[in-house]
C-alpha positions in Angstrom: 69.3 -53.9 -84.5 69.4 -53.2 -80.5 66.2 -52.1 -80.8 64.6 -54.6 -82.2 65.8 -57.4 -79.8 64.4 -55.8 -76.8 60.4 -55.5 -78.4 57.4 -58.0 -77.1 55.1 -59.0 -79.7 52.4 -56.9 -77.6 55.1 -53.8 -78.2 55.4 -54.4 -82.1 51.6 -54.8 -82.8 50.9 -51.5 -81.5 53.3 -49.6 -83.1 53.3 -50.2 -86.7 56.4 -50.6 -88.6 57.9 -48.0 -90.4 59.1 -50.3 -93.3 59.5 -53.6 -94.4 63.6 -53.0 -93.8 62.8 -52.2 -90.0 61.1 -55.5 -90.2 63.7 -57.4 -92.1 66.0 -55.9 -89.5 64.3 -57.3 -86.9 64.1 -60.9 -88.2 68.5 -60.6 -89.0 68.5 -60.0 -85.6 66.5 -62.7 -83.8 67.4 -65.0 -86.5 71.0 -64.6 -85.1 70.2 -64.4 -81.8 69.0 -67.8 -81.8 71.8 -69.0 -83.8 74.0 -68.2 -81.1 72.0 -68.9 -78.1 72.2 -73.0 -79.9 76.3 -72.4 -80.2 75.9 -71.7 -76.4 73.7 -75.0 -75.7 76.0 -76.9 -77.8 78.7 -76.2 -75.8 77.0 -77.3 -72.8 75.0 -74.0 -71.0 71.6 -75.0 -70.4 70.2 -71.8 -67.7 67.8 -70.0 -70.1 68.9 -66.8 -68.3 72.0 -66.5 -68.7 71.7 -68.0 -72.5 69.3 -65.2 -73.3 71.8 -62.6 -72.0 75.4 -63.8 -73.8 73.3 -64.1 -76.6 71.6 -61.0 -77.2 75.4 -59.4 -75.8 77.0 -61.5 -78.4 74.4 -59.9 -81.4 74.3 -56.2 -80.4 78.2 -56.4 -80.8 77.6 -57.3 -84.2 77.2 -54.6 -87.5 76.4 -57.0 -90.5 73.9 -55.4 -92.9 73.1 -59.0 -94.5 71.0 -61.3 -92.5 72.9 -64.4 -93.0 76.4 -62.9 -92.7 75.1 -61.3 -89.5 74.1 -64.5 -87.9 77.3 -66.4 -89.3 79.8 -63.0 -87.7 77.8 -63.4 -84.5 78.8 -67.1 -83.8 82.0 -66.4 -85.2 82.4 -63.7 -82.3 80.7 -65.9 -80.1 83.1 -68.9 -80.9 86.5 -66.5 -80.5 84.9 -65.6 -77.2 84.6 -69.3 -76.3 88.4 -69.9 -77.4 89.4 -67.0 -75.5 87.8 -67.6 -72.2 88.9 -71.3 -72.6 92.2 -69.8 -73.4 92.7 -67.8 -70.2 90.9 -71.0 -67.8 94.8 -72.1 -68.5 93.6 -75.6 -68.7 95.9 -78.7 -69.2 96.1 -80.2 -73.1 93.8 -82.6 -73.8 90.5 -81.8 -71.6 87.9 -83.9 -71.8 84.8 -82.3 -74.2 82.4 -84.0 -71.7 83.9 -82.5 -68.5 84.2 -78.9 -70.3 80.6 -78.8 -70.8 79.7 -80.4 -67.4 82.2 -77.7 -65.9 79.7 -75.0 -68.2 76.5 -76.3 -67.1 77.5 -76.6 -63.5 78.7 -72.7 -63.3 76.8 -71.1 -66.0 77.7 -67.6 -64.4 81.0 -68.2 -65.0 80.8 -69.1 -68.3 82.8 -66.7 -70.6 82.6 -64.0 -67.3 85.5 -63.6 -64.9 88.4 -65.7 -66.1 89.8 -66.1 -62.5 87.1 -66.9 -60.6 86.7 -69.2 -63.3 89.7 -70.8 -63.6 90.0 -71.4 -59.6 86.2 -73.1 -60.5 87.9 -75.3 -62.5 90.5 -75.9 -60.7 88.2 -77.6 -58.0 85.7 -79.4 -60.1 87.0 -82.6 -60.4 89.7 -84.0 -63.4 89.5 -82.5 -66.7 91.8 -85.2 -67.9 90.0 -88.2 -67.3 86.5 -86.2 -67.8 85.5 -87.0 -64.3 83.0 -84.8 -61.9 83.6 -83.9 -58.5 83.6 -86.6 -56.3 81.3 -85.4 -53.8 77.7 -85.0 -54.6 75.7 -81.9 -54.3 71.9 -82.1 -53.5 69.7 -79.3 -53.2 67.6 -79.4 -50.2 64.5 -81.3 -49.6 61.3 -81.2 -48.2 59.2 -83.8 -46.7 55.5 -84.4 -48.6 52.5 -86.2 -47.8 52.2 -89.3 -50.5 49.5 -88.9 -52.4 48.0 -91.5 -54.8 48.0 -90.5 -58.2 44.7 -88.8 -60.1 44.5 -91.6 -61.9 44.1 -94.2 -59.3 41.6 -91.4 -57.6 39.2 -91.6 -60.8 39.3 -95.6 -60.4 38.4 -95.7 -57.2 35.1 -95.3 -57.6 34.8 -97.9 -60.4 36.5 -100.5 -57.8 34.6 -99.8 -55.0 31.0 -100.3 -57.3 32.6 -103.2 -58.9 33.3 -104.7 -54.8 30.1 -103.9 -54.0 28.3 -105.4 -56.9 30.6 -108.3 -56.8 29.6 -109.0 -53.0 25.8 -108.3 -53.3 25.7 -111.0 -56.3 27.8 -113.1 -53.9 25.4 -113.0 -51.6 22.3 -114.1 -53.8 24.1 -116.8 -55.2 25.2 -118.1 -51.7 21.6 -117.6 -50.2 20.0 -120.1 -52.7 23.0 -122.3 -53.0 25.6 -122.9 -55.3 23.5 -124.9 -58.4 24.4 -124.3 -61.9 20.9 -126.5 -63.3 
């Protein structure tokens, strides 16, 4: 299984498969994998990164010879992880979902790593019982940039200006001879 989660598709087209088991293997694998890695965004981690690696961690821990039972031990491992990682944040009763996954998003490094640094994380980022954030804001910096118009006012500008232009010469004919509609 381990090795067949760390092939490209450039690695597996040129070296052919020994059998269709090594494939089936293969497919067990990434179709857990994935299964796990949406556990992990359901419960609120969003960095691709650091999805990717408790994922594939979660799956290489797993020895399921069955496809489906694979995937379904794999979230069950991934799920006692969550439970025990929630366990040890020593959070009051009755934390709010939404601020839980917040709290996730916000420290995804954190999620189901070091259970102290963790907890003292959580113990600054803002009330798990109401489900409120932090009450100050965090930006990231910013840089200052020219305004540009958009592309597609740029592509109309010629149009207008040959519309203007038009509209200004015929304005002028019609003015020279007067204004007669007979």
């Amino acid at each position: 299984m381990a090795a067949g989660l760390e092939e490209t598709p450039s690695a597996r087209a040129a070296a052919p498969t020994s059998s269709p088991a090594a494939s089936q293997g293969r497919t067990a694998a990434f179709r857990a994998v994935r299964r796990v890695a949406n556990y992990l965004r359901t419960l609120g981690l969003s960095e691709r990164a650091r999805v990717r690696e408790l994922s594939h961690r979660i799956v290489l821990d797993v020895t399921e010879e069955d496809p489906e039972q694979h995937a379904a031990r794999a979230v069950a491992l991934a799920q006692a992880r969550f439970e025990a990682w929630r366990t040890g944040l020593e959070l009051p009763a009755g934390v709010d979902p939404l601020w839980l996954r917040a709290f996730i998003g916000a420290h995804p490094a954190l999620f189901l790593g070091d259970v102290e640094r963790a907890r003292a994380a959580a113990a600054s980022f803002g009330d798990p019982l109401a489900g409120k954030p932090p009450r100050y804001a965090r930006f990231r910096p910013q840089e200052f940039e020219p305004a540009r118009l958009p592309r597609w006012v740029r592509g109309l500008l010629p149009a207008l200006a040959l519309t203007l232009l038009s509209a200004r010469a015929l304005g002028r004919v019609l003015g020279a001879d007067g204004w007669s509609w007979g």
